[in-house]
C-alpha positions, -999 to +999 in steps of 0.1 A: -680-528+110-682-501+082-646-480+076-637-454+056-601-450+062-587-414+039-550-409+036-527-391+007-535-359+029-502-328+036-489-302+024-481-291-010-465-262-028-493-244-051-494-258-086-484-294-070-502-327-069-517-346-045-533-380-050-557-391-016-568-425-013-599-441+005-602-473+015-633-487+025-643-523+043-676-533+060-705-526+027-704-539-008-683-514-019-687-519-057-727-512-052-722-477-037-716-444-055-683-429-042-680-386-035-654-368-020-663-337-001-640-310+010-646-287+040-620-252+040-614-239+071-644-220+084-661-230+057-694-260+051-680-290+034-689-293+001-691-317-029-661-319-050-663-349-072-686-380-075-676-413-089-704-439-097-710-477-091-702-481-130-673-459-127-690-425-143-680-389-130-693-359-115-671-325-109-678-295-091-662-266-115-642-253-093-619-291-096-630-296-131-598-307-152-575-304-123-587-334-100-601-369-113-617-390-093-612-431-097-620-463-082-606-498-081-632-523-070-608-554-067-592-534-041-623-513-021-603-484-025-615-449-042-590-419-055-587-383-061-557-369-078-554-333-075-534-313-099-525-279-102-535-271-065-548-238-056-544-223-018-584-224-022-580-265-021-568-260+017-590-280+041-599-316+052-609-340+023-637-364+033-647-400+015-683-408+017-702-434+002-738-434-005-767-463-019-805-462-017-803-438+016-775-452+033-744-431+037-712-435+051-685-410+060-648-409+066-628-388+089-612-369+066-573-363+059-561-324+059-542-308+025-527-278+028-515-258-001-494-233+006-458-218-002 
């Protein structure tokens, strides 16, 4: 059975750090391209940051230097540490993970920035 489980998700002060985590079991997780999408309230969700099967990166510009995307094989887990969090980060951070057509999808976790 394929699982995306996110978690690292609440809320944070602006200018904090969050780090969300994404662990994955059922697919050969080292073969698949790992992305996180985020989805604001109201709003279509949206690709933030792409992480490859041989560990390059992607970043949408609105997360560019603040958030960096990782992976640890050994442990089927994918991560995205968020700096310098903007009230415009607010909304429900998905995992997905994608190879030659197939896609899977997490249920999200929710970050709220806010004072």
């Amino acid at each position: 059975q394929v699982q995306l489980v996110e978690s690292g998700g609440g809320l944070v002060q602006p200018g904090g750090s969050l780090k969300l985590s994404c662990v994955a079991s059922g697919f050969p997780f080292s073969k698949f391209a790992m992305n996180w999408f985020h989805q604001a309230p109201g709003k279509e969700r949206e690709l933030v940051a792409t992480i490859g099967s041989d560990g390059t990166t992607y970043y949408e510009d609105p997360v560019k230097v603040r958030f960096t995307a990782s992976r640890d094989n050994a442990k089927n887990t994918v991560y995205l540490q968020m700096n310098s969090l903007k009230p415009e980060d607010t909304g429900v951070y998905y995992c997905h993970g994608t190879s030659l057509g197939t896609n899977y999808w997490g249920k999200g976790t929710l970050v709220t920035v806010s004072s």
